[in-house]
C-alpha positions as CSV (number, residue, x, y, z in Angstrom):
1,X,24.7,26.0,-40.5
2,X,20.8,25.7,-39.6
3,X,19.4,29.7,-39.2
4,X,18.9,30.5,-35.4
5,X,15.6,32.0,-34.0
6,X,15.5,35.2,-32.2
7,X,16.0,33.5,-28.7
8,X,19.1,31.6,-30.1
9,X,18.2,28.3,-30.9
10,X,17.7,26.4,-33.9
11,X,14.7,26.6,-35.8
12,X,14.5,22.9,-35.6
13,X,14.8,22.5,-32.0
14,X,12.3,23.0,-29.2
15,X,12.5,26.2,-27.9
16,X,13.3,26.6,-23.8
17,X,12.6,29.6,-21.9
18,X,15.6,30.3,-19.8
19,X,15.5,30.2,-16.2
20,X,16.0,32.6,-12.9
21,X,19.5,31.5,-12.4
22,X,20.5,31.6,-16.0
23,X,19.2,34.8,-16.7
24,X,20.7,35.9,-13.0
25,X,23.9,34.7,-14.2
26,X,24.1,36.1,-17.8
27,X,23.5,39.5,-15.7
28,X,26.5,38.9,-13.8
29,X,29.1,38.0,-16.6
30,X,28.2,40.7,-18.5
31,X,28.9,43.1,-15.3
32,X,31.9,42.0,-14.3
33,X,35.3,41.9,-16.2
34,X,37.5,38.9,-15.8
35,X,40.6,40.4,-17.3
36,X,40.1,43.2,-14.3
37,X,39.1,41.3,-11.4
38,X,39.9,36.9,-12.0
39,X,38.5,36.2,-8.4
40,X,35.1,38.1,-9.2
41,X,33.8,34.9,-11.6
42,X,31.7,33.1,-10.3
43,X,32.5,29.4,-10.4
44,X,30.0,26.4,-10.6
45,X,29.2,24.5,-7.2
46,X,29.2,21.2,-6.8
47,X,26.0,20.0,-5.8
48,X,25.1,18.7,-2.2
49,X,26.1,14.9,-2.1
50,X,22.3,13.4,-1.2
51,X,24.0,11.3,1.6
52,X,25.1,14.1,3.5
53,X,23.9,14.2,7.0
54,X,22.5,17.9,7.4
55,X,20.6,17.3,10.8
56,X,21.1,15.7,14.2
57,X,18.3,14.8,16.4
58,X,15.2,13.1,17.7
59,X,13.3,11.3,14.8
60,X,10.6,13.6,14.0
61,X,12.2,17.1,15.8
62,X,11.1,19.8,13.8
63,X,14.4,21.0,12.3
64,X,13.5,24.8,11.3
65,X,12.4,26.4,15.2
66,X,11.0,29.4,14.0
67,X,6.9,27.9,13.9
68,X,7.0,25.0,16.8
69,X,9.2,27.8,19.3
70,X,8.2,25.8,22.3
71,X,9.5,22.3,21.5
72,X,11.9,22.7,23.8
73,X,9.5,22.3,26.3
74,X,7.1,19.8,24.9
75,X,6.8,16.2,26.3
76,X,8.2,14.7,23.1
77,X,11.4,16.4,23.8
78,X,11.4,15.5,27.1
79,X,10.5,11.4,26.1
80,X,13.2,11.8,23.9
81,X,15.6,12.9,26.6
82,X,14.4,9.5,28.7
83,X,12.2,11.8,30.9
84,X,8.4,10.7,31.1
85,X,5.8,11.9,33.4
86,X,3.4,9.0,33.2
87,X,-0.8,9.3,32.5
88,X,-2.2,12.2,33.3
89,X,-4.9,12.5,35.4
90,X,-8.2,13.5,33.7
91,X,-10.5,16.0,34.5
92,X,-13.6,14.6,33.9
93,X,-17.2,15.5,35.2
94,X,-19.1,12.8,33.8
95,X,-20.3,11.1,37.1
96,X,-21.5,14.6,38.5
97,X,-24.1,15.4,35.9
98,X,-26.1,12.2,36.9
99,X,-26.4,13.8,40.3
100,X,-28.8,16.3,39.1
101,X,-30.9,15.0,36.2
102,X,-34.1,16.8,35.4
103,X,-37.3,14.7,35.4
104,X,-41.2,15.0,34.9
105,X,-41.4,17.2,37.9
106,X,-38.8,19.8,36.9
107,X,-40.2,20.0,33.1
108,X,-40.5,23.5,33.2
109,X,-36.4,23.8,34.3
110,X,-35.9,21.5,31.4
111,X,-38.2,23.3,28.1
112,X,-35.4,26.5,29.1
113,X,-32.2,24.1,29.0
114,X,-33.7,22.5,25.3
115,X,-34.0,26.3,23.9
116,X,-30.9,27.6,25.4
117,X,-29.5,24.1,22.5
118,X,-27.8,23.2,25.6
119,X,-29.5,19.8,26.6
120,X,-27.3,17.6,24.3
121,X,-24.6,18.0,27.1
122,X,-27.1,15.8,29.5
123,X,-26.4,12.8,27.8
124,X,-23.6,12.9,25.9
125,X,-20.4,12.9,27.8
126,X,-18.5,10.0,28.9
127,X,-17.9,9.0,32.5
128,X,-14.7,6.7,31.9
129,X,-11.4,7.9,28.9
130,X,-8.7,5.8,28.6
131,X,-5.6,7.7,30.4
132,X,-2.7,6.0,28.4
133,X,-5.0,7.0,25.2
134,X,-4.8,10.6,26.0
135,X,-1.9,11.4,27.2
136,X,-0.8,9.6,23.6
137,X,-2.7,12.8,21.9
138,X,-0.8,15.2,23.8
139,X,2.2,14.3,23.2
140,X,1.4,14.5,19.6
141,X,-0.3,18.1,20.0
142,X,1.4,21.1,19.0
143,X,0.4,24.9,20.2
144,X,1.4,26.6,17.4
145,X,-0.1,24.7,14.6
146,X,-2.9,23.3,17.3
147,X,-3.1,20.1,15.3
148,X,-1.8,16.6,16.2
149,X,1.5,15.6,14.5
150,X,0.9,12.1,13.2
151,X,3.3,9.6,11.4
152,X,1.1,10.3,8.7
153,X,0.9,14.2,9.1
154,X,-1.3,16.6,10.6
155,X,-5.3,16.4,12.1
156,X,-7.3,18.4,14.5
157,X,-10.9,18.9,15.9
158,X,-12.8,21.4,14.2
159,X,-15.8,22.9,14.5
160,X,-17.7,20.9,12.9
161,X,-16.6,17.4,15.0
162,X,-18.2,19.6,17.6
163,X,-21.2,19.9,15.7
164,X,-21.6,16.5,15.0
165,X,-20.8,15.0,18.5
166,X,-22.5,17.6,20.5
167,X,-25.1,18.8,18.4
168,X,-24.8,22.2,20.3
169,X,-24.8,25.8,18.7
170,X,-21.5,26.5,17.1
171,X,-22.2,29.6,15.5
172,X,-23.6,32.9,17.3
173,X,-21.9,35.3,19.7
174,X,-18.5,35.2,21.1
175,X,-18.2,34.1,24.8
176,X,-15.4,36.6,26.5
177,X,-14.9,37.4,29.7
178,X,-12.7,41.3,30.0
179,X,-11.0,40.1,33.6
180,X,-11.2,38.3,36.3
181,X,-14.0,38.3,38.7
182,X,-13.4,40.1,42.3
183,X,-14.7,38.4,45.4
184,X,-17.6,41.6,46.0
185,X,-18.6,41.3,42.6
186,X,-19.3,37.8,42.5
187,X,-21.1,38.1,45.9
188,X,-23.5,40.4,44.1
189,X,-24.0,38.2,41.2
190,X,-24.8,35.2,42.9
191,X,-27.3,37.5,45.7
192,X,-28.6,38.9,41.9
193,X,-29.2,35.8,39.7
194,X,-29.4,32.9,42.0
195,X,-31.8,34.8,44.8
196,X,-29.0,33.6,47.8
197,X,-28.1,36.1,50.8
198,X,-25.4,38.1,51.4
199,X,-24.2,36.3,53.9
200,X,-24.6,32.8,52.1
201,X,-22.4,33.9,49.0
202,X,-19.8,35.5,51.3
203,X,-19.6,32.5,53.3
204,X,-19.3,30.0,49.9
205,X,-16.8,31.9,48.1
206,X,-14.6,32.5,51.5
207,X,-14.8,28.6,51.4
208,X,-13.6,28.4,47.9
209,X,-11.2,31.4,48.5
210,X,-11.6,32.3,45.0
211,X,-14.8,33.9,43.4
212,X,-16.0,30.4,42.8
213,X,-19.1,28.3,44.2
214,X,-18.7,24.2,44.9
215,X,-20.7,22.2,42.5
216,X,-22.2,20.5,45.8
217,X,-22.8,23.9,46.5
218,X,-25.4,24.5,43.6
219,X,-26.6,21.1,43.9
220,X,-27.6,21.1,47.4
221,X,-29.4,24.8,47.3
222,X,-31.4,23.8,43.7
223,X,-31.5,20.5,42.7
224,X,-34.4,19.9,45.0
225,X,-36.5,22.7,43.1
226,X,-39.1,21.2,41.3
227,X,-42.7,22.8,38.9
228,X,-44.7,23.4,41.9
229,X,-41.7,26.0,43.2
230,X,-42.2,29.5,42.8
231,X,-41.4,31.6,39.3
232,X,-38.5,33.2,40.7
233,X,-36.8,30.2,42.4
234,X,-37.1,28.2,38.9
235,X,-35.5,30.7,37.6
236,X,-32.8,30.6,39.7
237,X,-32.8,26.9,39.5
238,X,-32.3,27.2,35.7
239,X,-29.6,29.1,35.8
240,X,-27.6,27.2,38.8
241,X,-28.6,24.1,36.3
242,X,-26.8,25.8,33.3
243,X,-24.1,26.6,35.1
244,X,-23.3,23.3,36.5
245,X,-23.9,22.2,33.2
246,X,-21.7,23.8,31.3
247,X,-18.6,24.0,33.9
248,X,-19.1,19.8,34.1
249,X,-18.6,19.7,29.9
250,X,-17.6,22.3,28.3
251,X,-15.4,23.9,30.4
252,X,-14.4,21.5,32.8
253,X,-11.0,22.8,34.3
254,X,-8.2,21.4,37.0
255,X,-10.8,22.7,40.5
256,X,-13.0,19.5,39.5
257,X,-15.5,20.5,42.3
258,X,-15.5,24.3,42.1
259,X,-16.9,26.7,39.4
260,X,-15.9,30.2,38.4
261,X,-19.1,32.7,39.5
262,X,-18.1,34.6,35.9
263,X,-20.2,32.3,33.9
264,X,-22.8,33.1,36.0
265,X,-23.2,36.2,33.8
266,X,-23.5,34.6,30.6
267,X,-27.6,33.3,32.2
268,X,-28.5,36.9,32.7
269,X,-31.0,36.7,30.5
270,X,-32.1,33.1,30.1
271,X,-33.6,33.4,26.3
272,X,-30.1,34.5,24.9
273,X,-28.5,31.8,25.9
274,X,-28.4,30.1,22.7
275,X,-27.2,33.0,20.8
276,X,-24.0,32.2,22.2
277,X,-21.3,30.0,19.7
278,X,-20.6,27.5,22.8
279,X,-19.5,25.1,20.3
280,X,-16.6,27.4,19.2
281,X,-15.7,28.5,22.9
282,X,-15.7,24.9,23.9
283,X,-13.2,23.8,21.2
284,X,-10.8,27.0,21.5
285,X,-11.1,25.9,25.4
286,X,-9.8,22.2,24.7
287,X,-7.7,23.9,22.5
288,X,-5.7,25.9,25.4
289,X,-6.4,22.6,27.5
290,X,-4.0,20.5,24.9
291,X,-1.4,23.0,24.5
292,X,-1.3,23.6,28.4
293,X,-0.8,19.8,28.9
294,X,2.1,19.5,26.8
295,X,4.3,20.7,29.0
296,X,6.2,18.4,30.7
297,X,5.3,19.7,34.5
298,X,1.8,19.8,34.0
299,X,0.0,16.6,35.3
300,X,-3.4,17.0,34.4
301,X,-5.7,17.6,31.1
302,X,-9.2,19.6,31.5
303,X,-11.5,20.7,28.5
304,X,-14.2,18.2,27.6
305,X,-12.3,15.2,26.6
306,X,-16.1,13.7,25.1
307,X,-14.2,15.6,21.7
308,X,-11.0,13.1,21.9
């Protein structure tokens, strides 16, 4: 008989290193004694026949729960179940920015919107998107992974699709906002940063019942404010611009003709503005869009759908 190594195989053989269950299981026979206890020896399973149907579903259901916990609730369920809501209907403010456009005459308004990096948004959003198309992604959009589950696995929008279609500032300070806005303290912002009376922010946001202001609103009170204005009312005009700027793309939301005063806030100080990351709080925006739309009673989609 050949001599045997110190791991017990033959010195002409290749030598294995055992595995967990062997070594798991040489543990367990030396523990128990048959002779004692006959039922306590473990006996060899027969593996799984790989025809066996282990799961009952829609094609594609996630069959572990415990990451996608709200697929219950997802339109795909619902589609499954022979339940469909149809297109949704966009939000989508493409048509209003052309109602205020900044020419020769309001250059000074325009040299603040191309340092705050915010003047991309002028010309780059779409004023027509495909319903069908879009109501396709969400359907394939998941909350808890926020990525789209394709036939051909997973894909999002990152940060730096944002980059490269809106050639805004993606990096910077966070945009946050504590809690809501009340009705007083919007009056004051709007009397304190866009120069209007008491009386004409009371009366606008008693309209809107909300802290909000129409986007007619701003447009009728500065879009007529051109270089030979005073200092004080381009000011204002650059903010009220800003401000319908960025509530048209970036955080276009289900109102589609009002605007929260908060954001107001953010134009304080007019050379900060691009210190701000709106790249990355325009994307987790869409983000909270998509996942808000895939619920089956929800009929409409908001965030700026130029990213889809």
């Amino acid at each position: 008989m050949p001599p045997r190594t110190r791991g017990g195989y033959t010195s002409g053989a290749p030598r294995r290193r055992p595995t967990g269950s062997e070594r798991r299981r040489r543990v367990q026979l030396r523990e128990v004694d048959p002779a004692a206890d006959p039922d306590s020896v473990e006996h060899p399973q027969h593996d799984r026949d790989e025809t066996e149907e282990v799961f009952e579903g829609a094609p594609g259901e996630p069959i572990d729960r415990c990451i996608l916990r709200s697929f219950d609730k997802h339109i795909a369920a619902k589609i499954w179940l022979g339940e469909d809501r149809g297109p949704l209907k966009l939000v989508n403010h493409g048509a209003k920015l052309q109602l205020w456009e900044l020419g020769m005459e309001r250059s000074r308004i325009y040299e603040t919107v191309h340092r705050s990096g915010l003047a991309p948004l002028t010309s780059c959003s779409h004023r027509v998107a495909s319903r069908p198309m879009l109501s396709a992604f969400c359907e394939r959009w998941q909350p808890e992974t926020t990525t789209f589950h394709m036939p051909f696995g997973e894909m999002t929008i990152t940060l730096d699709d944002v980059a490269s279609i809106l050639h805004i500032p993606v990096t910077g300070s966070m945009i946050s906002f504590s809690q809501p806005l009340h009705a007083d303290d919007a009056n004051a912002l709007l009397v304190e940063l866009l120069g209007t009376t008491d009386v004409e922010a009371s009366r606008e946001t008693e309209q809107c019942r909300s802290p909000s202001v129409r986007l007619l609103w701003l447009r009728d009170h500065f879009s007529t404010i051109t270089d030979a204005s005073s200092d004080d009312d381009i000011v204002f005009a650059t903010r009220a611009f800003l401000l319908h700027l960025v509530v048209c793309t970036l955080f276009a939301d289900k109102s589609a003709t009002s605007v929260a005063v908060m954001y107001l806030e953010l134009f304080r100080d007019l050379s900060m503005v691009g210190s701000y990351a709106w790249g990355a709080a325009c994307l987790a925006y869409l983000y909270r869009q998509l996942s808000i739309a895939t619920m089956f009673e929800v009929r409409q989609l908001g965030g700026y759908l130029t990213l889809l």
